[in-house]
C-alpha positions in Angstrom: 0.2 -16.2 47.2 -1.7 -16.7 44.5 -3.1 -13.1 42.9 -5.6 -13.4 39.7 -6.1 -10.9 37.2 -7.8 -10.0 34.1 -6.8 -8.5 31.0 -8.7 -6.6 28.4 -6.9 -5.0 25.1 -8.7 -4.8 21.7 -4.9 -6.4 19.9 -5.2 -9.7 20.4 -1.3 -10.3 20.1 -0.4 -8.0 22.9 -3.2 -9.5 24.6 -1.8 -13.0 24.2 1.9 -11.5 24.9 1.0 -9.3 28.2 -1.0 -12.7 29.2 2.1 -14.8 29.2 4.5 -12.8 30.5 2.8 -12.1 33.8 1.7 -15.7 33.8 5.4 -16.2 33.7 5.7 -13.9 37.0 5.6 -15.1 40.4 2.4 -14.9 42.2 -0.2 -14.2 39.5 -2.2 -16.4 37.6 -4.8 -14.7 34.4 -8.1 -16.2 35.1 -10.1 -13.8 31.9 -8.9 -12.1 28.6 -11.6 -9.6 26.8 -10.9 -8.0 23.4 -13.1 -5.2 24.7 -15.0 -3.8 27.7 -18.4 -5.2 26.4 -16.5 -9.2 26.2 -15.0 -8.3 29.9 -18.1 -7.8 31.2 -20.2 -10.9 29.0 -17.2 -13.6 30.8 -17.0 -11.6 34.2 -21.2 -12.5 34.2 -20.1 -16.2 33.6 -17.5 -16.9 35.9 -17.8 -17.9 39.3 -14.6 -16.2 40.3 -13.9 -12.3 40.3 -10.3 -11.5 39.4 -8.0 -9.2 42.2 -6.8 -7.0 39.6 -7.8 -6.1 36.2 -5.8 -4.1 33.2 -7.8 -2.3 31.1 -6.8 -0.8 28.0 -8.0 2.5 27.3 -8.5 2.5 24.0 -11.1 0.0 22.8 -14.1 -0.4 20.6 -17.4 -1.4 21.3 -16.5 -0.1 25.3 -13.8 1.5 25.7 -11.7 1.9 28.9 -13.1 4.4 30.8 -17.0 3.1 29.9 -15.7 -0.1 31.2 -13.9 1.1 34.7 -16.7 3.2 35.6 -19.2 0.4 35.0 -16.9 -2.2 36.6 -16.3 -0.3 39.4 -20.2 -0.2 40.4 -20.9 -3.7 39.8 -17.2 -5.1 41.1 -16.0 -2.6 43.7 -13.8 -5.2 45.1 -11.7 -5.5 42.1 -8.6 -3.4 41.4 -8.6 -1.4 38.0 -5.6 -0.7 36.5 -5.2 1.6 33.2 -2.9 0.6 31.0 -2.0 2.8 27.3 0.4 4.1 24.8 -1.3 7.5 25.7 0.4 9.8 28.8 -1.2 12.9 28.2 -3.0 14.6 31.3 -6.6 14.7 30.5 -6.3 10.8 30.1 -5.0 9.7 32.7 -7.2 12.3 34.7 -9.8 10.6 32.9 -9.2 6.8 34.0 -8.4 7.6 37.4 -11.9 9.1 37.8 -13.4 6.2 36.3 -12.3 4.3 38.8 -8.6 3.0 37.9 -6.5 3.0 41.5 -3.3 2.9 38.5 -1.9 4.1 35.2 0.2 1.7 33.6 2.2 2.4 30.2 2.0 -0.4 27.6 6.2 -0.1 27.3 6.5 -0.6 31.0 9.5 -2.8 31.7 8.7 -6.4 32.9 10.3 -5.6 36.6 8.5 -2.5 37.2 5.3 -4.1 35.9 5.9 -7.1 38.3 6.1 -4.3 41.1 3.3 -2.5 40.1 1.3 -5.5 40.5 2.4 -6.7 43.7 2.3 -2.8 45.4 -1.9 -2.4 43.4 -2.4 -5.8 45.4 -0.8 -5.1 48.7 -1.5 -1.2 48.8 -4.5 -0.9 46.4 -2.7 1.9 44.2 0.6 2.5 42.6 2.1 5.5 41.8 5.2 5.3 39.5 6.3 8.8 40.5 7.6 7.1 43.8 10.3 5.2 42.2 11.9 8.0 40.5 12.2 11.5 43.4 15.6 12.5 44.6 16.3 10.3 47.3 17.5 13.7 49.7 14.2 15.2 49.0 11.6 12.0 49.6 13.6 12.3 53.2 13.5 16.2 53.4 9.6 16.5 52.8 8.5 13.0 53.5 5.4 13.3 56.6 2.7 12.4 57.8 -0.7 13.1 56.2 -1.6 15.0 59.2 1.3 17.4 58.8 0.6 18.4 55.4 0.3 21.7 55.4 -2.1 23.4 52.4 -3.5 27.1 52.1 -7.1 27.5 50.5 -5.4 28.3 47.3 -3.3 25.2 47.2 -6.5 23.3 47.9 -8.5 25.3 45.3 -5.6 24.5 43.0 -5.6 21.0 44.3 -9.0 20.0 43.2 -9.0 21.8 39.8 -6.1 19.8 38.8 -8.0 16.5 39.3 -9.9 17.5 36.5 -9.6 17.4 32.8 -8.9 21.3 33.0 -5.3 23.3 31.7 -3.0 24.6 33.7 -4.2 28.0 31.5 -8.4 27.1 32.3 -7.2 27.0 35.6 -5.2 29.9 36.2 -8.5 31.8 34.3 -10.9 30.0 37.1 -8.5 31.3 39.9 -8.3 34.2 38.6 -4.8 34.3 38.9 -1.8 34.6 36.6 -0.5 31.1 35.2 3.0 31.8 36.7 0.9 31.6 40.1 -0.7 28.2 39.3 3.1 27.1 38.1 3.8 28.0 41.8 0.9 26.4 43.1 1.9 23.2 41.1 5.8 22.8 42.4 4.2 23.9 45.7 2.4 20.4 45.7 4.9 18.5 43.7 7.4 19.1 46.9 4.5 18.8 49.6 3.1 15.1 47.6 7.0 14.1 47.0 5.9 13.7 43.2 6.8 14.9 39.8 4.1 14.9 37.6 0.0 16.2 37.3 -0.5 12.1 37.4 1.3 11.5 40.5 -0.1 14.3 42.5 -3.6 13.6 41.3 -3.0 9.8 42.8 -1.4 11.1 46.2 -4.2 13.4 46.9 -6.8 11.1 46.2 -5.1 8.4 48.1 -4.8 11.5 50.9 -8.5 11.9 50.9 -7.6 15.5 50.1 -9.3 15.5 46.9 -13.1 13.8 46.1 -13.8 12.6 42.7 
């Protein structure tokens, strides 16, 4: 197996860094590095081979990340976009998986997870780092089919608003409905999803099709 990526980041050192260790992994081989989204795109023009999977920073000048995933995902559908950032707020990540990202990837992300996070965005065309860390009693409790998932109107109301850049508080106020309700809502769909975070369940119910972006 031979799996090719790309990398773009605006520091040069990580760049080179990130480039040899998962050169150093089995499996992958880095075919482009970009400073920025602008140089991803000039050397993606040039080459005659697309990479499989490519990790964009999200911070950048020139083009930054999302610029860059929403035009890459137009003109290179076929490729796998992966975010990857110091940054974990909500509205980010939010942000890059709308763009097109099918992961979100922190830049202290240990060299074995990374490794697997590559291999499952390859394989399964997403990765969702909320998997590896739910109580193993409760993945087998509420694990089932997607046809089996159970969700009331208000749950899917909630569900959609929450794959947005919106607060839990803007939320509750377009509900109309207290924000101890949306916190009830939320853990609702945390347990249903088998996830632990506004990230994970965002990437579960887009990989669901319950959610369209």
């Amino acid at each position: 197996m031979n799996i090719t990526l790309g990398i773009t980041d605006d520091h040069q050192l990580f760049l080179k860094s990130l480039s040899l260790l998962i050169s150093s992994l089995k499996d992958f081989t880095i075919i482009v590095e970009a400073m920025n989204g602008k140089d991803l795109i000039d050397k993606l023009e040039i080459k005659k081979q697309e990479p499989d999977i490519i990790l964009l920073d999200v911070n950048m000048p020139i083009m930054d990340g999302r610029e860059t995933a929403e035009y890459l995902t137009k003109k290179y559908p076929a490729i796998k976009l992966v975010a990857l950032s110091m940054k974990d707020d909500d509205a980010t990540i939010i942000s890059m998986i709308k763009a097109g990202c099918c992961a979100y990837l922190l830049k202290d992300i240990h060299p074995d997870e990374l490794d697997k996070a590559l291999h499952e965005i390859y394989n399964k065309g997403y990765y969702n780092a909320d998997a590896a860390n739910i109580n193993f009693r409760r993945l087998l409790q509420h694990q089932q089919k997607q046809d089996e998932l159970q969700l009331s109107d208000k749950e899917k109301q909630f569900l959609k608003l929450a794959c947005s850049d919106a607060t839990y508080k803007q939320i509750a106020s377009t509900m109309n409905v207290s924000e101890r309700t949306v916190d009830g809502y939320r853990e609702n769909l945390f347990r249903k999803l088998n996830v632990q975070s506004r990230t994970g369940m965002a990437l579960e119910a887009i990989r669901r099709n319950l959610v369209s972006l």
